[in-house]
C-alpha positions as CSV (number, residue, x, y, z in Angstrom):
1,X,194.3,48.7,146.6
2,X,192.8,46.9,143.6
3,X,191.8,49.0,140.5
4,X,188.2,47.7,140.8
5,X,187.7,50.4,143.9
6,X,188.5,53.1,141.9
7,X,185.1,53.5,140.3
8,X,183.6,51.8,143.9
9,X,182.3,55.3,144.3
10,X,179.8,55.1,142.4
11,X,178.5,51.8,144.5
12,X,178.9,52.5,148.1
13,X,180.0,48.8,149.7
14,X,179.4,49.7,152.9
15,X,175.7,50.9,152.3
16,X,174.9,47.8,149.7
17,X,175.7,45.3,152.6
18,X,173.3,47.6,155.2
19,X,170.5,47.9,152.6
20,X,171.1,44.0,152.2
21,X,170.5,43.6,156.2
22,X,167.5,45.7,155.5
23,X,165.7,43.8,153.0
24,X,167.0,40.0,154.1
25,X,167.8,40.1,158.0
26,X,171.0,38.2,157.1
27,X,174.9,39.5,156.5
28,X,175.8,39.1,153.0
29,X,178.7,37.7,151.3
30,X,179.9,40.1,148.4
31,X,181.2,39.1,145.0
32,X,181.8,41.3,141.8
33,X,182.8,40.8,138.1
34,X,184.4,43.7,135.8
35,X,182.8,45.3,132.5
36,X,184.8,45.2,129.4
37,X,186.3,47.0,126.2
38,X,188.2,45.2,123.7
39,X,191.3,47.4,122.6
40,X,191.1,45.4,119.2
41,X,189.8,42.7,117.3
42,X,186.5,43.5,116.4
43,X,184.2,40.8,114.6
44,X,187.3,38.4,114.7
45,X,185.3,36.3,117.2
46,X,182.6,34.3,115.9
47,X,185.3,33.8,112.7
48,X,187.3,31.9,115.5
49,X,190.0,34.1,115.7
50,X,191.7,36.8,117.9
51,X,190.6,39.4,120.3
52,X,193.0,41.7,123.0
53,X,190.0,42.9,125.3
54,X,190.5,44.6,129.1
55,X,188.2,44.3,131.8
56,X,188.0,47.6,133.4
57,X,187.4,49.3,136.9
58,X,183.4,49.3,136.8
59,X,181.6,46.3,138.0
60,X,178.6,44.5,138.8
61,X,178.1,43.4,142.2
62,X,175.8,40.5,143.8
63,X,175.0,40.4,147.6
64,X,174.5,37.0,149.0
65,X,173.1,35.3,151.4
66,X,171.6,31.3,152.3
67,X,168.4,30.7,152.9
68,X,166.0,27.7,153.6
69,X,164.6,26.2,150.6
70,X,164.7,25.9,146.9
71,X,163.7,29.6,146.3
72,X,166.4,32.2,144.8
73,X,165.4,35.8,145.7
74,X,166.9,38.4,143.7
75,X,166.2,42.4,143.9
76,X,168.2,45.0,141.7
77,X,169.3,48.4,143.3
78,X,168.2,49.9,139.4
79,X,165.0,48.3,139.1
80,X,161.9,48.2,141.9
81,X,160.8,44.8,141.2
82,X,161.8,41.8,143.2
83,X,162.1,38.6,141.1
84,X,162.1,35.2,142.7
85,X,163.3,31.8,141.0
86,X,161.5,28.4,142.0
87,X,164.6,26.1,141.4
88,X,162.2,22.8,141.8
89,X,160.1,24.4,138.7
90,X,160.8,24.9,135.4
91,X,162.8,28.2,134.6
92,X,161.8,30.2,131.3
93,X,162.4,33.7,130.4
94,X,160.2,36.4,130.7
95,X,161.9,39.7,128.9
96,X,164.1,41.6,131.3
97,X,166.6,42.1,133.1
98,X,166.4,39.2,134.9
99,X,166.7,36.8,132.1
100,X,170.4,37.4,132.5
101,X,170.6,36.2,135.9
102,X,167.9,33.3,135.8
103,X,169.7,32.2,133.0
104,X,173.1,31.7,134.9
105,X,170.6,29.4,137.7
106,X,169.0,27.7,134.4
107,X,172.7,26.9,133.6
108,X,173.8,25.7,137.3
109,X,170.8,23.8,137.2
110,X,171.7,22.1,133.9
111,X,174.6,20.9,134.7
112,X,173.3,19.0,138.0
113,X,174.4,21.5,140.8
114,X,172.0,20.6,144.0
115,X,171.4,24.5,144.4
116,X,170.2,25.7,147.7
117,X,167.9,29.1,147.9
118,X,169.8,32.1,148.1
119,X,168.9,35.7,148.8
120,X,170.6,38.7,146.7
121,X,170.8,42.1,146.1
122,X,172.1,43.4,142.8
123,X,174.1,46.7,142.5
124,X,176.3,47.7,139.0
125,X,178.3,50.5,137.9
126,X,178.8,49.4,134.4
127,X,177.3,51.8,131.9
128,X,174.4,49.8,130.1
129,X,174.1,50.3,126.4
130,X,177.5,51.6,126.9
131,X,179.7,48.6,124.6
132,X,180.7,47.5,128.3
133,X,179.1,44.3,128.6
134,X,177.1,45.0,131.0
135,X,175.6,41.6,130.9
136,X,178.3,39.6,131.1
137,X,179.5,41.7,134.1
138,X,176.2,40.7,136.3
139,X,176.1,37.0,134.5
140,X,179.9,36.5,135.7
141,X,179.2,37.7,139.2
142,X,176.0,35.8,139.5
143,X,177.9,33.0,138.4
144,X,181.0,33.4,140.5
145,X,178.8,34.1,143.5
146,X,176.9,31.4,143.6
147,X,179.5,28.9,143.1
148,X,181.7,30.9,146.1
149,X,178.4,30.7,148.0
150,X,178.2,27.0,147.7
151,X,181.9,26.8,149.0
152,X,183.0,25.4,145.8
153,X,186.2,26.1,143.6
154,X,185.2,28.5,140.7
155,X,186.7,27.0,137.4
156,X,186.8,30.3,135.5
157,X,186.9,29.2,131.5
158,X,184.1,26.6,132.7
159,X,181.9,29.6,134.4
160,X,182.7,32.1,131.1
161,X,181.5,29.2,129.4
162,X,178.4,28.9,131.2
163,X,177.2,32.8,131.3
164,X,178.3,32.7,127.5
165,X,175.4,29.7,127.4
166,X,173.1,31.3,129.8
167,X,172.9,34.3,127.2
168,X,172.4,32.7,124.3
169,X,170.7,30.0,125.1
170,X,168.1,32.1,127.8
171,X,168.4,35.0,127.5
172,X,168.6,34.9,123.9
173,X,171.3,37.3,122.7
174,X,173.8,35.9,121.0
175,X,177.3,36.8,121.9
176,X,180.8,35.3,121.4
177,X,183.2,34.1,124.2
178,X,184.8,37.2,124.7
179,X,182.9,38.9,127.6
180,X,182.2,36.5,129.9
181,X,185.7,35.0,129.2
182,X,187.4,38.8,130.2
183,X,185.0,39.4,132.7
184,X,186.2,35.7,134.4
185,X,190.0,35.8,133.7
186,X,190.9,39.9,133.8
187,X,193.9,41.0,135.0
188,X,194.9,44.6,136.7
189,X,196.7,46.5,134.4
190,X,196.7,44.2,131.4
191,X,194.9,42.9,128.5
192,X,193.8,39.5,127.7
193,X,195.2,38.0,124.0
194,X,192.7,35.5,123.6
195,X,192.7,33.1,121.0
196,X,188.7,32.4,120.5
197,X,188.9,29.0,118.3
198,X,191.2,27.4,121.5
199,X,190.6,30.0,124.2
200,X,194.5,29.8,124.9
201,X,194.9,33.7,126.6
202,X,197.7,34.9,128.0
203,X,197.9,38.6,129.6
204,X,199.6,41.6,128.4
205,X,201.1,44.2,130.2
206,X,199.3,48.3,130.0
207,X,201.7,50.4,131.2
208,X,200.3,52.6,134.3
209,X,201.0,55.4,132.5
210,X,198.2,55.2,130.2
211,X,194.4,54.7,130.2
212,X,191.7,53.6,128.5
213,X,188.9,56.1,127.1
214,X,185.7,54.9,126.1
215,X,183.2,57.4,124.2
216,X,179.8,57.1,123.7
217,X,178.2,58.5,120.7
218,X,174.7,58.1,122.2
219,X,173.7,56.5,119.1
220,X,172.4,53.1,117.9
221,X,171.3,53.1,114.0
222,X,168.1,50.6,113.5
223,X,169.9,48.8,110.8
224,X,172.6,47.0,113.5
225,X,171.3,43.9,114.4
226,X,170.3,43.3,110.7
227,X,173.7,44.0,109.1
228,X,175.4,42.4,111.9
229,X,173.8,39.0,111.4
230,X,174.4,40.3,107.4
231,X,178.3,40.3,108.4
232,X,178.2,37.0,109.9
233,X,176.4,35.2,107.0
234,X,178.9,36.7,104.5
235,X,181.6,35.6,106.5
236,X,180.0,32.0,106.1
237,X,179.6,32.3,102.5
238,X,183.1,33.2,101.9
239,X,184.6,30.4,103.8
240,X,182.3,27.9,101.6
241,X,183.7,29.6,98.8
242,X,187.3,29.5,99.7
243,X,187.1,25.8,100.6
244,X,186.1,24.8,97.3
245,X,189.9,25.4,97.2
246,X,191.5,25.5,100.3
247,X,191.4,21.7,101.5
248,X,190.9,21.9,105.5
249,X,189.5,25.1,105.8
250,X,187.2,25.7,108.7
251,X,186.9,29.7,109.1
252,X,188.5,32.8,107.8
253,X,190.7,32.5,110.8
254,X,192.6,30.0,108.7
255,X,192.7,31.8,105.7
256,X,195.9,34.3,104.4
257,X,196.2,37.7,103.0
258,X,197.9,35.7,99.9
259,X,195.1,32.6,99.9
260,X,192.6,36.1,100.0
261,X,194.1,37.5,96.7
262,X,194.2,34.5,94.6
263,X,190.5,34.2,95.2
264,X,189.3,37.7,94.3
265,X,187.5,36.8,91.6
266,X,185.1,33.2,93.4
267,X,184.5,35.9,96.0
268,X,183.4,39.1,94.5
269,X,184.0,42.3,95.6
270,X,181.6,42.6,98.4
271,X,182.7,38.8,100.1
272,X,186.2,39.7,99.4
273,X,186.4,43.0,101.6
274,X,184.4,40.5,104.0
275,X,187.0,38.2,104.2
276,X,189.8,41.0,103.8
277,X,189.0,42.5,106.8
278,X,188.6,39.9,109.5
279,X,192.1,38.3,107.8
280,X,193.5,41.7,108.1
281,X,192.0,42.2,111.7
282,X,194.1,39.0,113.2
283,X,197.1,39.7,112.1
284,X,196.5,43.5,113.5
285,X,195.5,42.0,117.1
286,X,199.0,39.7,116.6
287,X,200.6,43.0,115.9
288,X,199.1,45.2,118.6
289,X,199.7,42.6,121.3
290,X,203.3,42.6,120.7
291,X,203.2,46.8,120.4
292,X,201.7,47.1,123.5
293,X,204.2,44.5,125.6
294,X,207.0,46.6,124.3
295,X,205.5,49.9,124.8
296,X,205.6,51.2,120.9
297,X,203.0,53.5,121.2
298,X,203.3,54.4,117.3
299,X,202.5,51.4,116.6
300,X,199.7,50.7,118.7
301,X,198.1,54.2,116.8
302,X,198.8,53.2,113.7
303,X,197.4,49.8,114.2
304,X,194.1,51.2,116.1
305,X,193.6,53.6,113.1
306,X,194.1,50.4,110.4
307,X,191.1,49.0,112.9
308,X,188.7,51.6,112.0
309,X,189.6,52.1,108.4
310,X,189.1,48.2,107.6
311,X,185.8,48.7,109.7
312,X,184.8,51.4,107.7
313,X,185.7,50.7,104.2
314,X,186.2,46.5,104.0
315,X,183.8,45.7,106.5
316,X,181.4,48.8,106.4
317,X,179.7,49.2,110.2
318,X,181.4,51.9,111.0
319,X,178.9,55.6,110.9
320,X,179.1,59.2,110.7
321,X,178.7,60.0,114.4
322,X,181.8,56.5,115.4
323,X,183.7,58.3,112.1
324,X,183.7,62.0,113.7
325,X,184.6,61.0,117.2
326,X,188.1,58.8,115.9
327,X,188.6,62.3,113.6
328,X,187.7,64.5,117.0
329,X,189.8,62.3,119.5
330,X,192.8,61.9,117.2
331,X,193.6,65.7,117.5
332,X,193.7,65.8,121.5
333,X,196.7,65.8,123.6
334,X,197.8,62.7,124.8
335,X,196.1,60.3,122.3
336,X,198.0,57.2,121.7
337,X,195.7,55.8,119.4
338,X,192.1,55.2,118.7
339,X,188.7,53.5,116.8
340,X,185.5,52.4,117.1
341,X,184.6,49.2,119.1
342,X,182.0,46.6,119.2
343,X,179.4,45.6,116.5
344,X,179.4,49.0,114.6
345,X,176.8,51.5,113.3
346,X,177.0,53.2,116.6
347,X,178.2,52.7,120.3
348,X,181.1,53.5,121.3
349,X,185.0,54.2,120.4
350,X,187.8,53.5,122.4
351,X,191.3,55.5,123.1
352,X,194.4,55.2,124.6
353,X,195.5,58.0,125.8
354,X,198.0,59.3,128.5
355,X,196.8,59.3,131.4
356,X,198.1,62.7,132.9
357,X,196.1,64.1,129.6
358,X,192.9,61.6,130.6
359,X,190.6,64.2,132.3
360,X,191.4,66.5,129.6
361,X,190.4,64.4,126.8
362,X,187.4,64.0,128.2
363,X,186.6,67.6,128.7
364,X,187.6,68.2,125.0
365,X,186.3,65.4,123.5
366,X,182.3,66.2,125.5
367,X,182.6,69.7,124.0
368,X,184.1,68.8,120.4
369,X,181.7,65.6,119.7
370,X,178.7,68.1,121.1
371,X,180.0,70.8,118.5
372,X,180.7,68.5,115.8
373,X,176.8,67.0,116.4
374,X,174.7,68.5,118.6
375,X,174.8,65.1,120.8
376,X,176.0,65.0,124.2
377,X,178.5,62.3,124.8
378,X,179.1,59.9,127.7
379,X,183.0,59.2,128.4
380,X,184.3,56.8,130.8
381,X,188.4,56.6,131.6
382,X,189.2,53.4,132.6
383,X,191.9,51.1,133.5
384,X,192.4,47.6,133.4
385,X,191.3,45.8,136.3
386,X,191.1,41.9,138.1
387,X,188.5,39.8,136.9
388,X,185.7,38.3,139.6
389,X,185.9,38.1,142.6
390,X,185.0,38.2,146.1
391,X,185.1,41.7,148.2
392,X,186.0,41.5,151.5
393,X,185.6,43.2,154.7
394,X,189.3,44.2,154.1
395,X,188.2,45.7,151.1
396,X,184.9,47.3,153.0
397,X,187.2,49.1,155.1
398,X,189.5,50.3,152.4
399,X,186.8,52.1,150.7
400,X,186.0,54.6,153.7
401,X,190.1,55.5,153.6
């Protein structure tokens, strides 16, 4: 059975395709697309570099039907509104949830697909505000669902490309490739090397006997968003200083630990651990990717921990509550390694760990982070799962054995 029905329970198929009957009088098609966590990598993408996310074992899942028409119908099993698209009008977005989904039709309609109305019922298991992508997840099966629905072949790098647009462009938030791209082209039980400047991937191999742990320290500090777009300017500023040098030089991606010392000095300190950090970053994600294809699970800790350090000291978005959780989880039975993931200053870490130890690194880690801060953590085991597709009667039956 695929490792997307492993978290299925939390979405009952069979009861999302009768609630879908309810609402519509019609049988849907189903169609899903995976959540994310990148293992490491970590603002390497918008400085064109590399990334080694997973798509894991929660999804978002879109119901589908045909109907007569040019008007899209969409309802959400987590939010009582019903939101319907006019694809012969103008589509702008309006602020919620559904921005994320419009967008994707904006995108189809952009690009000169003749799109017929459609009903569809929307049902995730994705954590939001989890570091999960949770967006890309219901953009990817939008996508994927229409295109399927259409009878047409999905091109995935074109359709990651296409959410990717749909969320910047629409809905506004601006992401790299990395999401959409994991969310299109996942595979079970590996991880995706992706090289973000060519988007040349290839998959790496997990071994079953380990899983992924994503903890949530329930916080978000305010400053995020503005030291994140900080992060991204200094990136740019160092790359215009380094070229004054370095003929050819497009982004720090292209830049070496050896180039990076001979400037020290037309940096500065503060563009120098900048730089020193997303150059050290690649060649960790180089590293790691070869560690985890051979198994060297020292490695693969030490690496993880190099993560967090740089995050914490070069690049500085790392906090006190991401900082106590890679202390906590690094004393627990059956951690192979561990750091904090995503844009920083809060969110989430993420761990390997064994996985006959799994349940009981989440028991201790809940009850250590909760001593350690009076905060009551959210912890998800996960493993690597197949990125979108459709979900079958086949499947619909397998669930209920």
């Amino acid at each position: 059975m695929p490792l997307f029905w492993l978290h299925m329970n939390h979405i009952n198929l069979s009861d999302l395709r009768h609630r879908f009957v309810s609402l519509f009088g019609a049988t849907p098609q189903i169609y899903r697309a995976p959540g994310r966590v990148n293992l490491i990598g970590e603002h390497t993408d918008y400085n064109e570099g590399f990334v080694l996310p997973a798509a894991i074992n929660y999804s978002s899942l879109v119901a589908i039907a045909p109907r007569a028409g040019r008007i899209i119908t969409i309802r959400s099993e987590h939010f009582d509104e019903c939101v319907k698209i006019d694809l012969d009008e103008g589509l702008r977005p309006v602020g919620n949830w559904s921005d994320y989904l419009a967008g994707v039709c904006w995108v189809l309609k952009n690009e000169g697909f003749d799109s017929p109305g459609a009903d569809i019922l929307v049902s995730s298991d994705v954590p939001v505000g989890a570091g999960l992508s949770s967006s890309a997840a219901v953009e990817v099966s939008m996508g994927y669902a229409l295109l399927k629905s259409w009878g047409l072949t999905v091109d995935r790098k074109w359709l990651a490309l296409a959410c990717q647009r749909a969320e910047n462009e629409f809905a506004g938030a601006h992401c790299g490739i990395m999401d959409q791209f994991v969310a299109c082209h996942g595979l079970e039980d590996h991880a995706i090397m992706l090289d973000c400047r060519s988007l040349e991937h290839r998959a790496i191999p997990i071994s079953p006997a380990m899983r992924l742990v994503v903890c949530n320290t329930m916080v978000r500090h305010s400053i995020a968003t503005g030291e994140y777009n900080a992060r991204r300017a200094e990136c740019e500023e160092s790359v215009r200083v380094l070229a004054e040098d370095i003929p050819g030089l497009r982004s720090l991606r292209d830049v070496s630990l050896a180039q990076l010392n001979d400037h020290v000095e037309q940096l500065g300190a503060i563009l120098c651990r900048r730089a020193r950090h997303v150059v050290t970053e690649n060649e960790r994600v180089l590293k790691f990717a070869a560690a985890l294809a051979r198994g060297e699970t020292q490695a693969l800790k030490s690496l993880m921990m190099e993560s967090h350090e740089s995050m914490r000291d070069d690049y500085e978005v790392s906090c006190k509550e991401l900082d106590i959780m890679v202390e906590i989880a690094s004393r627990q039975k059956g951690f192979l390694g561990g750091r904090m993931t995503g844009g920083g200053f809060g969110g989430c870490t993420v761990n390997l760990v064994e996985a006959g130890h799994a349940e009981g690194f989440k028991s201790s880690m809940t009850l250590d982070y909760f001593a350690s801060t009076g905060i009551q953590p959210d912890v998800y085991i996960c493993r690597a799962s197949e990125g979108a597709s459709e979900v079958t009667m086949q499947s619909l039956m397998n669930q209920g054995t």
